[in-house]
MARTI-798836 format. One record per residue (C-alpha): residue number from 0; residue in three letters; x, y, z. Coordinates in steps of 0.5 Angstrom, whole numbers, plus 500, padded with zeros to 3 digits. Layout:
BEGIN
+------+------+------+-------+-----+
: resi : resn : east : north :  up :
+------+------+------+-------+-----+
:  NUM :  ala :    X :     Y :   Z :
...
+------+------+------+-------+-----+
//
This chain:
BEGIN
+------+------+------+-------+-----+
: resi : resn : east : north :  up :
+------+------+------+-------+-----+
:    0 :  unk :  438 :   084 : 824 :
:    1 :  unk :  436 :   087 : 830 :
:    2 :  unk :  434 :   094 : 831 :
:    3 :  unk :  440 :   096 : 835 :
:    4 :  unk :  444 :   093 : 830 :
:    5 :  unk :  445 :   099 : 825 :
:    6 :  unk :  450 :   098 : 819 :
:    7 :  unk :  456 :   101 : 817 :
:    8 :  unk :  458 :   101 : 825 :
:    9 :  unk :  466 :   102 : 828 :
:   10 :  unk :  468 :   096 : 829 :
:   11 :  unk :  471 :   094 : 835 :
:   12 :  unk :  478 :   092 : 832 :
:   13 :  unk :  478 :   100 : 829 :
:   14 :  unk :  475 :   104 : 836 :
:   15 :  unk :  481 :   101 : 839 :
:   16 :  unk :  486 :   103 : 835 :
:   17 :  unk :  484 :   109 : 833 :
:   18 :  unk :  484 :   111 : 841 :
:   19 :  unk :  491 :   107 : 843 :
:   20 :  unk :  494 :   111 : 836 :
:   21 :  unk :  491 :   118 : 839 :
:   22 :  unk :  494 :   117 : 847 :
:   23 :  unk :  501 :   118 : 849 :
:   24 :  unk :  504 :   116 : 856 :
:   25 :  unk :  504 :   120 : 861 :
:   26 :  unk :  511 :   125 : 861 :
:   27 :  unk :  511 :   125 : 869 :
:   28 :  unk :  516 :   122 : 874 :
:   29 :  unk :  516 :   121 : 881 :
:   30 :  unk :  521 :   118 : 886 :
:   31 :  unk :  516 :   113 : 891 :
:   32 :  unk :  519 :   108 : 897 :
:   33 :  unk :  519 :   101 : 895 :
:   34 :  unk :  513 :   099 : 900 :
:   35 :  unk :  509 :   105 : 896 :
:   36 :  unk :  511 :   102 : 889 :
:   37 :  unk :  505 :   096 : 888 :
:   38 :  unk :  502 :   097 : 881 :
:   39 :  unk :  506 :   103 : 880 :
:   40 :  unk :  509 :   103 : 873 :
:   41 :  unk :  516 :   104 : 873 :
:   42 :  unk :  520 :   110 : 869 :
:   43 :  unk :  528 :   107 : 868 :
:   44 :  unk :  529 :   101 : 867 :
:   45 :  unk :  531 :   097 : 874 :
:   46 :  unk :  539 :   094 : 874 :
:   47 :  unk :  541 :   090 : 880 :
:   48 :  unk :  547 :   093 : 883 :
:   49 :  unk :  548 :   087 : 887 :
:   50 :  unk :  550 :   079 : 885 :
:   51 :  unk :  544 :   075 : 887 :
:   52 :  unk :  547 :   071 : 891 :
:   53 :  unk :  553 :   076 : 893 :
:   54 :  unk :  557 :   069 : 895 :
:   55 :  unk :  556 :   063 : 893 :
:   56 :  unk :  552 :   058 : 898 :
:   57 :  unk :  550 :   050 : 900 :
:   58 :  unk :  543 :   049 : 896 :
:   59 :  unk :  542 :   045 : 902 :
:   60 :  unk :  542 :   042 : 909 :
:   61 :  unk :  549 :   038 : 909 :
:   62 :  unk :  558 :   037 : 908 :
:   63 :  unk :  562 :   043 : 904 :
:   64 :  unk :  568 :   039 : 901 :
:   65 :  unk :  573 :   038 : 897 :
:   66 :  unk :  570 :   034 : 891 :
:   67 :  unk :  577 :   032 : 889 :
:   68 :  unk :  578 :   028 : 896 :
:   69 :  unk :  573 :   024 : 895 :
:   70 :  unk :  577 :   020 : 890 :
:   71 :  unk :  581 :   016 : 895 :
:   72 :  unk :  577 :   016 : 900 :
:   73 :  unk :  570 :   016 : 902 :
:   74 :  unk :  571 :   019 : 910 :
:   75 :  unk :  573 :   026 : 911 :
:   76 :  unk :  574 :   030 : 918 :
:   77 :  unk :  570 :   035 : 920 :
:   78 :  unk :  573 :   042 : 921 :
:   79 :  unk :  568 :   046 : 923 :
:   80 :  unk :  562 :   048 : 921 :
:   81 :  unk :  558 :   054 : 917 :
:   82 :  unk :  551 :   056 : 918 :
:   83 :  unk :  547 :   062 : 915 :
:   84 :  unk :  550 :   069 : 917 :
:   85 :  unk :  554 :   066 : 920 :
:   86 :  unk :  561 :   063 : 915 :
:   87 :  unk :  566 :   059 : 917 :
:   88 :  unk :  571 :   063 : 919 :
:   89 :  unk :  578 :   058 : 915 :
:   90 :  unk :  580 :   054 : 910 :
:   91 :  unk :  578 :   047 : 908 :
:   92 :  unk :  583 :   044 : 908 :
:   93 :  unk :  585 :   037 : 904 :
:   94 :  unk :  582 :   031 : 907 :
:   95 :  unk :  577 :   036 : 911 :
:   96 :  unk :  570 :   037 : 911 :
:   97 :  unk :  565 :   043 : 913 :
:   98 :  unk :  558 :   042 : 916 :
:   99 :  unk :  554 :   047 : 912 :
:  100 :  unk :  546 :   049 : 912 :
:  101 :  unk :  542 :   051 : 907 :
:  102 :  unk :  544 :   059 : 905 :
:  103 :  unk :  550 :   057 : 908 :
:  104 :  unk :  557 :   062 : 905 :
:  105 :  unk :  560 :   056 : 901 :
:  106 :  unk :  568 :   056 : 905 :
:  107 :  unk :  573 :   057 : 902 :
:  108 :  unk :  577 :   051 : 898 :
:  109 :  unk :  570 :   048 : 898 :
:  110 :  unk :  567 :   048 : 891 :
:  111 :  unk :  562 :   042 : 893 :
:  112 :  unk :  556 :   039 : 898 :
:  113 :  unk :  554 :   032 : 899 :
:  114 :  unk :  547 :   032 : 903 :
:  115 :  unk :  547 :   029 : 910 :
:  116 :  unk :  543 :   023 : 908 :
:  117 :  unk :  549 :   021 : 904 :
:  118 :  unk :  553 :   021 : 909 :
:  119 :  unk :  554 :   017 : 916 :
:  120 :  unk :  557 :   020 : 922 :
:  121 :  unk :  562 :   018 : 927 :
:  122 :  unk :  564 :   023 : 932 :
:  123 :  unk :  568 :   028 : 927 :
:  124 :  unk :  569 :   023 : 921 :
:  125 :  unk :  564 :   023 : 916 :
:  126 :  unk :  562 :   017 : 911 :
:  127 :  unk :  559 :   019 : 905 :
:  128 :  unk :  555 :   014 : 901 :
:  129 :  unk :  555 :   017 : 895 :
:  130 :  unk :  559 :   020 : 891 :
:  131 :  unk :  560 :   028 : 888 :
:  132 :  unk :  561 :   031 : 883 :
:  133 :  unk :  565 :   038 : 882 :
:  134 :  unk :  559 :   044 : 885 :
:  135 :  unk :  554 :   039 : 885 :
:  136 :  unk :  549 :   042 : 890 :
:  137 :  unk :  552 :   049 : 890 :
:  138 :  unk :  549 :   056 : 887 :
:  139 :  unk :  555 :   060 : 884 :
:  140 :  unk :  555 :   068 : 886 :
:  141 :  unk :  551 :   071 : 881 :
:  142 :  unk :  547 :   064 : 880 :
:  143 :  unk :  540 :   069 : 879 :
:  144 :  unk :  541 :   075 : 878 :
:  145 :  unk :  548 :   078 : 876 :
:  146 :  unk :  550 :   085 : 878 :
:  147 :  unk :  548 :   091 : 873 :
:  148 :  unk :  542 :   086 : 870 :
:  149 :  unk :  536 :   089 : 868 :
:  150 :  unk :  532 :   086 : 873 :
:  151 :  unk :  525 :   090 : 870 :
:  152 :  unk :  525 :   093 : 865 :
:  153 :  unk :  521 :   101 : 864 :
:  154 :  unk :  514 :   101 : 863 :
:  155 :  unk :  513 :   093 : 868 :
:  156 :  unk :  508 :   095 : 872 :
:  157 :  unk :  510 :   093 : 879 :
:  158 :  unk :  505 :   087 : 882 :
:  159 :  unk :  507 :   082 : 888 :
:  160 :  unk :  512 :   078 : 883 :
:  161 :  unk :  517 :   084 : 883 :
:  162 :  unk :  516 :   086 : 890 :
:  163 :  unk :  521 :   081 : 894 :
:  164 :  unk :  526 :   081 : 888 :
:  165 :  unk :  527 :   088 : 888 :
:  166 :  unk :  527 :   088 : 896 :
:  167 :  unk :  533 :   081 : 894 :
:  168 :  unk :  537 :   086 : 892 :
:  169 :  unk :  536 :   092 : 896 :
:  170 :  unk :  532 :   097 : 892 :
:  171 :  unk :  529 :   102 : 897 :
:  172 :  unk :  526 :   107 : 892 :
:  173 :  unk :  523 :   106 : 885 :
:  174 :  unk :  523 :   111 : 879 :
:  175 :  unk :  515 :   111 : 877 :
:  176 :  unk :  510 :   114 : 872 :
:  177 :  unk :  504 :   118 : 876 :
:  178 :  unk :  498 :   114 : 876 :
:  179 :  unk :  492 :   117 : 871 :
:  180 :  unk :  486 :   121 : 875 :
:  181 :  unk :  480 :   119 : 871 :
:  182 :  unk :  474 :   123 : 874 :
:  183 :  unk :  468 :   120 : 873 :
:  184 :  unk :  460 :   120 : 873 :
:  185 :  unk :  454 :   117 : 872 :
:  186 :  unk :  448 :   122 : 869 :
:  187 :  unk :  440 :   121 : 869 :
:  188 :  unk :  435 :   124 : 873 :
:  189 :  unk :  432 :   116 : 874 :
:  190 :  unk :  438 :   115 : 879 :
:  191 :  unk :  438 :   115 : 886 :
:  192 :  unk :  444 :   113 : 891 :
:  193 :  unk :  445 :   107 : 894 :
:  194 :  unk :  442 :   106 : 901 :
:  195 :  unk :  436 :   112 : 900 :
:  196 :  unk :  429 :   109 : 898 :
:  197 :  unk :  427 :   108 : 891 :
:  198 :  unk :  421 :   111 : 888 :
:  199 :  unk :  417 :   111 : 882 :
:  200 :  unk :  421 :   111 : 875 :
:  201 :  unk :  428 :   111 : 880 :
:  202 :  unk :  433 :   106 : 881 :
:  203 :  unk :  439 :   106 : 884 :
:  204 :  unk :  446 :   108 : 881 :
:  205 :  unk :  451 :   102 : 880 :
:  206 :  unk :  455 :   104 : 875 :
:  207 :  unk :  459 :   108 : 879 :
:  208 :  unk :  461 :   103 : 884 :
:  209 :  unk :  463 :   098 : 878 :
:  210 :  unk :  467 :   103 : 875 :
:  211 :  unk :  471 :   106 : 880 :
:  212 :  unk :  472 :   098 : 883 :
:  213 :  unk :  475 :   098 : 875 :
:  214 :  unk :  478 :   104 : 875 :
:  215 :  unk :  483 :   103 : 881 :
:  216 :  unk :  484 :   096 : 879 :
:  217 :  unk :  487 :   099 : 873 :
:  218 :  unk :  491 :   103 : 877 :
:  219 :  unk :  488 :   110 : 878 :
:  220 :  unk :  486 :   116 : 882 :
:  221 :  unk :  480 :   116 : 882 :
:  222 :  unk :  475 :   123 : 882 :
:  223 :  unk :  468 :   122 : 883 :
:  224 :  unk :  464 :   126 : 882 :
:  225 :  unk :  457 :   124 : 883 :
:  226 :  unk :  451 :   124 : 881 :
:  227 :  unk :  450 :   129 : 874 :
:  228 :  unk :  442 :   130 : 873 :
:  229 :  unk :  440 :   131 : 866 :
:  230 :  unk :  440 :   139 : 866 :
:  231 :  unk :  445 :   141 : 861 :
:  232 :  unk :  448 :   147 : 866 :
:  233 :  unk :  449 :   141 : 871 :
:  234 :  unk :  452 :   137 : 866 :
:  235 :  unk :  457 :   142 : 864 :
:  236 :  unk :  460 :   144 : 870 :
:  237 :  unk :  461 :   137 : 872 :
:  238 :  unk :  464 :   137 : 866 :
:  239 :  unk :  468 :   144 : 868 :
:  240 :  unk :  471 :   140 : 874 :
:  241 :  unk :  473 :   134 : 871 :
:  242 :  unk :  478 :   138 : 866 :
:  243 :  unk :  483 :   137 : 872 :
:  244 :  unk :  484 :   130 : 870 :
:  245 :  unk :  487 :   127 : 865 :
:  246 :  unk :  480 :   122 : 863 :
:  247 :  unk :  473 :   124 : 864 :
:  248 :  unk :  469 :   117 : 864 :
:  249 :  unk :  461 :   118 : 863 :
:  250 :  unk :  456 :   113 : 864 :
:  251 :  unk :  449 :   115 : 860 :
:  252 :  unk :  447 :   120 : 856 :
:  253 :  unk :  451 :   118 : 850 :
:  254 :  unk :  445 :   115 : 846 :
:  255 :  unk :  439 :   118 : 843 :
:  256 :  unk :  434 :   120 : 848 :
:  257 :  unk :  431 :   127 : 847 :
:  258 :  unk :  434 :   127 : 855 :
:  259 :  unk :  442 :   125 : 853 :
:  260 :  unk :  446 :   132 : 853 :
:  261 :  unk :  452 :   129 : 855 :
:  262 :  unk :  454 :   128 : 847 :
:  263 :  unk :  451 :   135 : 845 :
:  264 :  unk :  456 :   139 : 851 :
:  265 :  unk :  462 :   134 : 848 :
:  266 :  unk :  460 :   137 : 841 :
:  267 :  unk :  459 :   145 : 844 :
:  268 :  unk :  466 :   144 : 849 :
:  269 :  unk :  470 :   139 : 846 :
:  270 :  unk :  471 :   134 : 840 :
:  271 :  unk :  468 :   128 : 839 :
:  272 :  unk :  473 :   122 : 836 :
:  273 :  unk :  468 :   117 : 834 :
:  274 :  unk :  461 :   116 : 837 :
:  275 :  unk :  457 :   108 : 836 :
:  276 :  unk :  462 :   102 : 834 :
:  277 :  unk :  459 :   095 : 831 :
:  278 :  unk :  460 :   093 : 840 :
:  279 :  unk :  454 :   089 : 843 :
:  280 :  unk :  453 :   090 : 850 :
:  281 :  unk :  456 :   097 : 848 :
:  282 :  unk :  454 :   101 : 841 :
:  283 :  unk :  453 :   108 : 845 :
:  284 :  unk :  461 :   109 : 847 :
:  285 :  unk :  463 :   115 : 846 :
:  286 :  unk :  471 :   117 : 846 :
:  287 :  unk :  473 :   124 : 844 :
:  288 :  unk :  477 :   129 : 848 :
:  289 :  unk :  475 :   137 : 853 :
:  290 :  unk :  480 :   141 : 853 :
:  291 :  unk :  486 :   137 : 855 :
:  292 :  unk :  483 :   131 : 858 :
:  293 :  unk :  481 :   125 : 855 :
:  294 :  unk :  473 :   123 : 854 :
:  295 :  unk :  470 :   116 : 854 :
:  296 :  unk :  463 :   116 : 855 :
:  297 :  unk :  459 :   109 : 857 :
:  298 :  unk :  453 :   107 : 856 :
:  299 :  unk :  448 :   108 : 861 :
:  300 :  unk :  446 :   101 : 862 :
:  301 :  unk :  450 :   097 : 867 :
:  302 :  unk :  453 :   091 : 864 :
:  303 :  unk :  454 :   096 : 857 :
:  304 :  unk :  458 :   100 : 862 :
:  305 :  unk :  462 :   095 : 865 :
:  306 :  unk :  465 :   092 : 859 :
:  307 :  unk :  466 :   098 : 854 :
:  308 :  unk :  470 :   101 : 861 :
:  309 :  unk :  474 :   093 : 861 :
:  310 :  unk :  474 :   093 : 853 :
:  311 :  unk :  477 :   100 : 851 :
:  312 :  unk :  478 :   104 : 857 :
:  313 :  unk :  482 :   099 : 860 :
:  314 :  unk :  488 :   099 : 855 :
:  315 :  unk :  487 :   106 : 853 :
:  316 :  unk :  489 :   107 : 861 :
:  317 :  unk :  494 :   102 : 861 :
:  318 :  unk :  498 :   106 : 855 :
:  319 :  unk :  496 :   113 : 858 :
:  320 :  unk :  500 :   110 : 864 :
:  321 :  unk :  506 :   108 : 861 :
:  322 :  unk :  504 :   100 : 862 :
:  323 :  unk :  508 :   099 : 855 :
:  324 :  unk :  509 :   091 : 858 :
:  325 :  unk :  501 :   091 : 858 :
:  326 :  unk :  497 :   084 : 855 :
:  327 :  unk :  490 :   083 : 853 :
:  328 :  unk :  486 :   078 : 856 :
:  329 :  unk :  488 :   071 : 854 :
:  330 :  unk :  484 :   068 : 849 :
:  331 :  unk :  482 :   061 : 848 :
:  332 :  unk :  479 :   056 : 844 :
:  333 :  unk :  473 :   053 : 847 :
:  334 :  unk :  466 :   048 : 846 :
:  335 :  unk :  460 :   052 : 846 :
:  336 :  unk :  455 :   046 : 852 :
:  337 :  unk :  450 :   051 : 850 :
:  338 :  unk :  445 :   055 : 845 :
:  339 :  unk :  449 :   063 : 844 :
:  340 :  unk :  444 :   067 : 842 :
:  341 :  unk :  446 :   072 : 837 :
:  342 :  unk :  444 :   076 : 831 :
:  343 :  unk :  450 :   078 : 826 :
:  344 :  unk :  452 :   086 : 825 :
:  345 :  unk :  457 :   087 : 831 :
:  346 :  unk :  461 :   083 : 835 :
:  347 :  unk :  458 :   080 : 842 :
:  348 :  unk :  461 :   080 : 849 :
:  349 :  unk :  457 :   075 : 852 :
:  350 :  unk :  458 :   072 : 859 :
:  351 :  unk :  461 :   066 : 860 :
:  352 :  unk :  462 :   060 : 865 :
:  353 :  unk :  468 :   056 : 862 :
:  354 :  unk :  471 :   050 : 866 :
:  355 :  unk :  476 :   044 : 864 :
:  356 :  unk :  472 :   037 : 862 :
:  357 :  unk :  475 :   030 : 864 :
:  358 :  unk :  478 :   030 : 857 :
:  359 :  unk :  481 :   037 : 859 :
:  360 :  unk :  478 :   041 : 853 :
:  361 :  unk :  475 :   047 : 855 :
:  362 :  unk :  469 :   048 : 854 :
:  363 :  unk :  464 :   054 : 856 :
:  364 :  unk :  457 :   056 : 858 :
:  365 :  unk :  452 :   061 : 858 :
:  366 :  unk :  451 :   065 : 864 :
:  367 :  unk :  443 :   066 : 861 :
:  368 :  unk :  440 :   073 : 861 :
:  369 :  unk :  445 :   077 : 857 :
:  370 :  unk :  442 :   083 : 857 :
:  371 :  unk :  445 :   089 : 857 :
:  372 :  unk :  442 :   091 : 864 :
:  373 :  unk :  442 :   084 : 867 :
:  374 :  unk :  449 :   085 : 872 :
:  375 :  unk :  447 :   078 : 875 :
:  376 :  unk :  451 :   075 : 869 :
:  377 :  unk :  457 :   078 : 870 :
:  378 :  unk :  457 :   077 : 878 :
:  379 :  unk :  456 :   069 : 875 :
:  380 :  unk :  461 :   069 : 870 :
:  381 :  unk :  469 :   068 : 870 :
:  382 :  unk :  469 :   069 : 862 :
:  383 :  unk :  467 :   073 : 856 :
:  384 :  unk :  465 :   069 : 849 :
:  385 :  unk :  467 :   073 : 844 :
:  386 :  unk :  463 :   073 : 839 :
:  387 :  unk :  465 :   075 : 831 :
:  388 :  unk :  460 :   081 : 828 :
:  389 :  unk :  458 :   077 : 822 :
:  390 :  unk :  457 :   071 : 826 :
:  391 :  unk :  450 :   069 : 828 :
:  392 :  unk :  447 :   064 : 834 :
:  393 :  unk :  452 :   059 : 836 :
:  394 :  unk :  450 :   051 : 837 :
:  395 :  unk :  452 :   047 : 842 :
:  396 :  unk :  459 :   043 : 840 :
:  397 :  unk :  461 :   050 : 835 :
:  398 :  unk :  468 :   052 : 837 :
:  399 :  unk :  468 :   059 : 840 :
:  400 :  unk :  474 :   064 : 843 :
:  401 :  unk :  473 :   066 : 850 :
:  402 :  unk :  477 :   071 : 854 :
:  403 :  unk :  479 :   070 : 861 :
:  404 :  unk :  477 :   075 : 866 :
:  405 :  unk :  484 :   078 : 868 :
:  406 :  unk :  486 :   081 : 874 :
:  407 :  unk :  482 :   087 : 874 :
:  408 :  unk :  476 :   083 : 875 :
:  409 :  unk :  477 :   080 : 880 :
+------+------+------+-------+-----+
//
C-alpha cells in the first residue's frame, strides 16, 4: 500500500451519494426563445400542439390512386397533379390517378401511392407494373407525433436532437430551468497566468481553463475569479464574492500543505461535508457548502482536478440543474493489451485508449505516464479505466471496465 493510500478512506461510490442525496434542483423558471434554448433543461413537460404530419402525405416520388381500382385494370388516367405546398385542388375519382412528389398532401379519394418506377407512361395514361396495396407508401396524419403527445419530457436537456422536432411542430418558446453559476478559482503562489514568463518555482495555471471548458460544457455560467495567492485574507474574500453563486469550485489548497488554507477558511465560514475519498487521481476533494452556495474543492494537480470535476462535480451539477434524464458515462467490458499499474486502497481512473480489434472485442491501452500531473495523458485518451480499490496491477489479457468519455469531453 502506497503512502497516499490511507485506510478507511470514502469511497467513491459513497462521496456520490452522499452529494447527490444533499443537492436539490434549482426552483427557477424561465421563458427563453427556441433558438435560445440549447443545452438548457426544460421545466414542464413539452406536448405537441399539432399532428406530425398535419395530413397524410406521399412517402415518395409517384402516382396517388385508389388501390381498389387496380383490381380490374392495370391503367389509370392521370387527372392532375399534387406537389409539396401545392395539394391537388379535387378529387380522385375511380379510374383516376394523381401525380404526387414526396411530402405531397395525399388527394382526396386516395389512400395509396405506387412509385414512378412501377409505372409507364403514355401521355395522360398510366401503366402500373406492380401491384399495391391498401396505404402502401403512405404516412398517415399523425404518423410521428400525435397532437397533445408529450414530445419531451421535464428534466431533458435540450441538445441538436430535440431542436428540429420542436421546431417540426412549431414551438417558438421553452419553459427552462436557469443554468447553475458555478464560480471558480485556482489558489497558490506558485502559479502564474498564461502568456507571463515563468520564473523560478512557478508555473502556469491550467486548472482554470479545464474547469471553466468543463463547467460550460456541463451547462453553466461561469464566474472566474482569478488567481487566489495563499494568504488567508485573499482567500476569504474570494470566497466572499463566490457566495453569489450557487457552486464555488476550487482547485488547490484542500491537502495538507502547511500553505493549504482553503480548508481552514471552509471550517471558520462553512461546513465541510466530507474531505479525502478512496479516489486516485483525486484523494483531496472536498465538498461541503458557504453560506447558501455549494463548495467543491479540487485537488490542485491538474489530471486530479479534471477528474473529480468530471466524476463527482459533473453529476452533482446536472442534479442541481434539474437534469433529471441525466446518464453516467457509458461503461464497458474491455481486454487490457497492456500492464495497469496500480496498488490496492482506492479506486483508480487511469487513462485510457480503446479501440474495436478484428474480431470486434474491445480492447484498451494505456496512455503511459499516469501521474496526477501529467495532463498529456488526458489530451491522448478517449477513456477511463476504471480500476476497483481492492483491485491490484492489471496484466494484459485481464477483463477491465472502461468508461467512455461523454459529451463534455469533448
Amino acid at each position: 500500500m502506497g503512502c497516499c493510500d490511507t485506510p478507511g478512506l470514502m469511497p467513491v461510490e459513497t462521496a456520490l451519494t452522499k452529494i447527490l442525496d444533499q443537492v436539490e434542483p434549482l426552483k427557477d423558471v424561465t421563458s427563453v426563445s427556441l433558438s435560445e434554448g440549447m443545452g438548457l433543461v426544460l421545466a414542464e413537460d413539452i406536448c405537441s400542439p399539432i399532428n406530425v404530419p398535419p395530413f397524410a402525405n406521399s412517402a415518395m416520388d409517384g402516382y396517388a390512386l385508389r388501390s381498389e381500382d387496380l383490381a380490374n385494370t392495370d391503367t389509370l388516367r392521370m387527372a392532375g397533379k399534387s406537389f409539396a405546398g401545392i395539394p391537388y385542388d379535387g378529387v380522385c375519382q375511380p379510374g383516376e390517378c394523381i401525380r404526387i412528389m414526396t411530402g405531397a398532401q395525399m388527394p382526396e379519394g386516395a389512400d395509396t401511392v405506387i412509385m414512378q418506377e412501377e409505372t409507364e407512361v403514355d401521355g395522360d395514361n398510366i401503366r402500373f407494373t406492380a401491384k399495391a396495396s391498401h396505404g402502401d407508401n403512405v404516412r398517415p396524419i399523425g404518423d410521428d407525433v400525435h397532437q397533445g403527445d408529450v414530445v419531451v419530457a421535464k428534466g431533458n436537456r435540450i441538445t441538436a436532437r430535440e431542436m428540429p422536432l420542436l421546431a417540426s411542430l412549431g414551438i417558438a418558446t421553452l419553459p427552462v430551468y436557469r443554468r447553475p453559476v458555478v464560480a471558480f478559482f485556482s489558489t497558490g503562489d506558485e502559479l502564474r497566468p498564461v502568456g507571463e514568463p515563468l520564473e523560478a518555482g512557478q508555473i502556469y495555471d491550467s486548472n482554470r481553463y479545464g474547469i471553466r471548458a468543463l463547467l460550460e460544457k456541463f451547462g453553466c455560467d461561469v464566474m472566474d475569479l482569478g488567481i487566489i495567492p495563499d494568504s488567508p485574507e485573499k482567500l476569504r474574500e474570494a470566497f466572499d464574492k463566490a457566495t453569489t453563486a450557487d457552486v464555488l469550485v476550487t482547485s488547490g489548497g484542500v491537502s495538507v500543505g502547511e500553505a493549504d488554507y482553503t480548508k481552514d477558511i471552509l471550517d471558520e465560514q462553512g461546513e465541510i461535508g466530507f474531505w479525502k475519498i478512496a479516489m486516485k487521481p483525486g484523494k483531496p476533494f472536498a465538498f461541503g457548502t458557504i453560506k447558501n452556495t455549494w463548495f467543491c474543492g479540487l485537488p490542485g494537480n491538474p489530471v486530479s482536478a479534471m477528474v473529480t470535476l468530471y466524476q463527482l462535480v459533473q453529476p452533482m451539477l446536472a442534479k442541481l440543474s434539474g437534469h433529471s434524464q441525466y446518464q453516467p458515462p457509458q461503461r464497458l467490458k474491455a481486454k487490457a493489451t497492456t500492464v495497469f499499474k496500480k496498488r490496492p486502497g482506492r479506486a483508480d481512473y487511469q487513462r485510457g485508449i480503446y479501440q474495436i480489434n478484428s474480431d470486434g472485442q474491445v480492447e484498451v491501452a494505456t496512455t503511459g505516464n499516469q501521474g496526477s500531473g501529467a495532463f498529456s495523458s488526458m489530451h491522448q485518451a478517449n477513456c477511463f479505466v476504471v480500476l476497483e480499490q481492492d483491485r491490484g496491477r492489471v496484466m494484459p489479457g485481464e477483463d477491465v471496465t472502461i468508461e467512455l468519455f461523454n459529451h463534455a469531453m469533448y
